[in-house]
N, C-alpha and C positions, 0 to 999 in steps of 0.2 A: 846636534839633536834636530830632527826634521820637523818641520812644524806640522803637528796633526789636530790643532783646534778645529781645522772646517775641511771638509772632503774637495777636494780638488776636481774639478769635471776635466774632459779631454780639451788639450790649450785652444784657445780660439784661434783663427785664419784671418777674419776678416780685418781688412786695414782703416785705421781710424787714423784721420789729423789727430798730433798731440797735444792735449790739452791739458791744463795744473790741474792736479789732482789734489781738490781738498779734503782735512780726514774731521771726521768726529773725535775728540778727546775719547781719554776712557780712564775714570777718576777709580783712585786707589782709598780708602780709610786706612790711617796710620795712629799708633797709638799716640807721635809727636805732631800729628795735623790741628785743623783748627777749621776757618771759614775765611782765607784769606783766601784763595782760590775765586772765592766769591767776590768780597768787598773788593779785592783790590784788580781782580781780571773779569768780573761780571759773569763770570762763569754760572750755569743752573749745572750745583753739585747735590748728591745725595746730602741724607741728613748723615750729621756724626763729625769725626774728626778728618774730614778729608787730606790728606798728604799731599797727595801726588796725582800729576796731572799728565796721562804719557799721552803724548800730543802727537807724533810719529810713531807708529811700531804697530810691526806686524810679530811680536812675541806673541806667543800661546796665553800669556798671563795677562795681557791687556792688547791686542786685536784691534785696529780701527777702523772704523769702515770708512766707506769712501763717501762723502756728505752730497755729494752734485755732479753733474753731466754724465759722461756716456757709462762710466763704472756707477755710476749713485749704487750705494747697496754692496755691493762688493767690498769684503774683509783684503786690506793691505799683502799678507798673507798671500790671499789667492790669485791676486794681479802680479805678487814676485811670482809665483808656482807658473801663472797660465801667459802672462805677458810679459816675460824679462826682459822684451826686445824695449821696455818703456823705461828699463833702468840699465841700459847699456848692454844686456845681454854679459851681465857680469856672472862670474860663476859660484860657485855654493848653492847649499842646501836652504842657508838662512838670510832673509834681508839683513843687511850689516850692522843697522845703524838703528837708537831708539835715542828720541827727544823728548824729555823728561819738563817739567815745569815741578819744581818741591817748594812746598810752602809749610815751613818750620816754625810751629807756633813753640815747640818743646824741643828736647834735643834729642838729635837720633843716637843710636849706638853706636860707638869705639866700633869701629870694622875694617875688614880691609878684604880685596878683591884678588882671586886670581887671576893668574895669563892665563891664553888658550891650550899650551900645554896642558897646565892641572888642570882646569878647567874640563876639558877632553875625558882625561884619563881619572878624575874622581867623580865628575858631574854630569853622565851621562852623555856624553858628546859634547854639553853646552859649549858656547862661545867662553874666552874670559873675559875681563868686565876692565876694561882703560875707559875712562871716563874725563872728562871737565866741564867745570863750571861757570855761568856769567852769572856776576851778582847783579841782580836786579834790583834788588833792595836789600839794604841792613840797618836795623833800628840803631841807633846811637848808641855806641857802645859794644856793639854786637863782638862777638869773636868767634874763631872758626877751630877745630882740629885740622891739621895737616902732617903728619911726618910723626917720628919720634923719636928718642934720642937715646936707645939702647942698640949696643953694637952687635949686638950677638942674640939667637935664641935663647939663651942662659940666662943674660942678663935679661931679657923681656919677661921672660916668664919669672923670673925671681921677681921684679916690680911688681908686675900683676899679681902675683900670691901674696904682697905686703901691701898692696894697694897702694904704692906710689904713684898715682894717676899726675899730678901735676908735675913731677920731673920727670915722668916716662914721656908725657904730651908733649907734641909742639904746637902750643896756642897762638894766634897771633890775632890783631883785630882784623876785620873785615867790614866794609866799604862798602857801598853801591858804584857797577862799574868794575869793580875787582874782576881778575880771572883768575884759574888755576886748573892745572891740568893735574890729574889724580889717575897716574900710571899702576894698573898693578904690583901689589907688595904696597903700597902704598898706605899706611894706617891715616885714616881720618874722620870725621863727623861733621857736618853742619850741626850748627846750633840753631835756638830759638831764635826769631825774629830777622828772618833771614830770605829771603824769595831770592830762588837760583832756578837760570834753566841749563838744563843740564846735556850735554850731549853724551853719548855713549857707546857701548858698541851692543848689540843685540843679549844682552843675557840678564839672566835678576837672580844672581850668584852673589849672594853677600856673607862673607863668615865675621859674625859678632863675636867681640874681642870683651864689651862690657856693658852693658844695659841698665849702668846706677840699681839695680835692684828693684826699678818700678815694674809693678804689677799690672797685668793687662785686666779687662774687664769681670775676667771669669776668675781672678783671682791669683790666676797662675803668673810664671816669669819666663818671660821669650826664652826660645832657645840660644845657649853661646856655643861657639867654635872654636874653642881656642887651641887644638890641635891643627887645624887646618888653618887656622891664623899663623900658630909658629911656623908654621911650613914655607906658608908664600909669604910671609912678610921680605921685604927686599933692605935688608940691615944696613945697607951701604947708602940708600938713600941719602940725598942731603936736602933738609927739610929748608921750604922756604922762610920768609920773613916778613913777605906781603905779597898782594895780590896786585899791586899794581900794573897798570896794561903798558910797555915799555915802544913797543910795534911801532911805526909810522904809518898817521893814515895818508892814503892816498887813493885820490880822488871819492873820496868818500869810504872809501874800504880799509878794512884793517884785518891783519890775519894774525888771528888770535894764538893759533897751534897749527902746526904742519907735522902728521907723525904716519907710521902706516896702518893705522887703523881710521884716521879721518884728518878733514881738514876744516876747522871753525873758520870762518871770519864773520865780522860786524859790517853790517853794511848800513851808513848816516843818508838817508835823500832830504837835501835839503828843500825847501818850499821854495818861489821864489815867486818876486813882485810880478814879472811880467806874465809873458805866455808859459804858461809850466817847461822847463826843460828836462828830459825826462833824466834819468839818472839809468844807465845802463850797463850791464853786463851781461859777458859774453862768454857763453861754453866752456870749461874744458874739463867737465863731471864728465862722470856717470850717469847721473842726477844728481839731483840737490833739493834738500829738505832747506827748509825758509821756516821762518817764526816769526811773525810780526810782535818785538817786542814794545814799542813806542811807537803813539801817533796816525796817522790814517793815510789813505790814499788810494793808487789804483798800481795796479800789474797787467801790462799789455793790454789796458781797460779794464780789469778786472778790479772791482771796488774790495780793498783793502781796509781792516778793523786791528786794532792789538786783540791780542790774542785768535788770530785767525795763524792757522800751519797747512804750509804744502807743501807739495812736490813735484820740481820741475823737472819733469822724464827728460830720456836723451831724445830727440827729433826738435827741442824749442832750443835754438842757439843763440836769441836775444830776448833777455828780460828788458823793458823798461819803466821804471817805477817813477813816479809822481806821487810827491806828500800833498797831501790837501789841510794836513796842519802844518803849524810850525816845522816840523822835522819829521821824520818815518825813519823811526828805527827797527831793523833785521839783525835773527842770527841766522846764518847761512853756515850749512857742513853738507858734506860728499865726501864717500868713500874713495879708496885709492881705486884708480883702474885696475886691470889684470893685467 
């Protein structure tokens, strides 16, 4: 599906040094949001139940513009359409990748996501929707949906008409720190008191499987899917049992997931007593989306905040980061080459 939120001018010529491109957020109201968004990332959000914080994406449904230097002003969108040569001159119609920030005061809906097959051939061209998650925070106690434990469409749909939610679910607790990669076919939910940022691949294709029967504002009750649930659910799955992160870091980095739709890793800069040494990395994106989840600092002197997100075009072949607090913590993903 081609993005047609903003009219595209004829691509520009002119050559520019490449520079990070930082984006504006663009907040979503969710019926399971809240104001953690706020208190806990300092975010200025609408009034209401804010959810969702899409921090990278050039989707049609949340857009971000580009906050400073030579793009300021310019929708993500239109710099994939007019300058690809700034994200490798990768090919497709759509930026690949959307980085998501969910702040779960309530619990979302039982859903589950298609691949880019169904995805294609029922949803208008869209992407499918492979996703994971870094727990940022979980209240004590918290737990999560992942996976489920019916072998067959027969047997899912028979639970769901008995309402066997607790032995059709695979519940498990969740952690701050946790990861989890949430593969198409994949049934699952965040719950309340949870802050995930979430990587993905470019689409907002969700089929609800069950929504507790709560009523949205106007009285009425979200749409379910559960025909196109039976369809892509992936039966053979084998549901996890935690989220723990198992990787070894090294030199400060850790790679969370390696798959072909993206590559996470965690990147730790430590602060240090003397002359700052900077903490570096080196090429070998397309680009690469950054998240500042923890702590402060700088980027090739660029003064760094939590909750600041870019993107490091192809032409910058060395990042180098200095914490100015204690630690500076990043989630970093890039799509696969061609």
């Amino acid at each position: 599906m081609a993005d047609t939120a903003h009219a595209a001018p004829a691509a520009h010529t002119t050559h520019r040094t490449p520079e990070l491109i930082f984006l504006e957020p663009v907040f979503h109201q969710k019926i399971w949001g809240g104001r953690m968004l706020e208190s806990d990332f300092g975010y200025q959000i609408p009034d209401g139940p804010i959810g969702e914080c899409w921090a990278i994406s050039a989707h049609p449904a949340g857009d971000c513009k580009v906050a400073k230097g030579s793009y300021a002003g310019m929708y993500l969108s239109e710099l994939w359409t007019q300058h690809r040569e700034l994200f490798g001159n990768l090919s497709g119609e759509q930026f690949p990748l959307l980085v998501k920030i969910l702040a779960a005061d309530d619990d979302l809906s039982i859903q589950v996501h298609p691949d880019d097959v169904y995805a294609a051939e029922h949803e208008d061209g869209s992407l499918g929707k492979c996703e994971c998650w870094y727990v940022l925070h979980a209240e004590p106690g918290a737990t999560i949906v992942i996976g489920q434990n019916a072998h067959s469409r027969e047997e899912f749909a028979r639970a769901v008409d008995a309402g066997n939610w607790d032995e059709l679910l695979n519940i498990i607790p969740v952690k701050t720190g946790d990861f989890f990669q949430i593969d198409p076919g994949c049934v699952h939910a965040i719950r309340g008191g949870t802050l995930i940022l979430e990587t993905q691949q470019s689409s907002d294709v969700t089929y609800r499987v069950y929504d507790y029967d709560r009523r949205q504002a106007d009285g009425s009750l979200r749409e379910l899917h559960l025909q196109q649930s039976l369809d892509v659910i992936d039966y053979n799955q084998q549901p996890p049992t935690n989220g723990t992160i198992t990787a070894v870091e090294k030199n400060g980095v850790t790679r969370l997931i390696a798959c072909d739709r993206y590559t996470v890793e965690r990147v730790r800069v430590a602060a240090t007593t003397d002359a700052a040494t900077p903490t570096q990395l080196t090429a070998h994106w397309p680009f690469l989306c950054v998240s500042v989840i923890e702590g402060s600092g700088t980027v090739n002197g660029q003064v760094l905040a939590r909750g600041d997100h870019f993107i490091v075009p192809a032409g910058i072949d060395v990042l180098s980061f200095v914490s100015t607090t204690e630690s500076m913590e990043l989630i970093c993903s890039y799509p696969p080459a061609d």
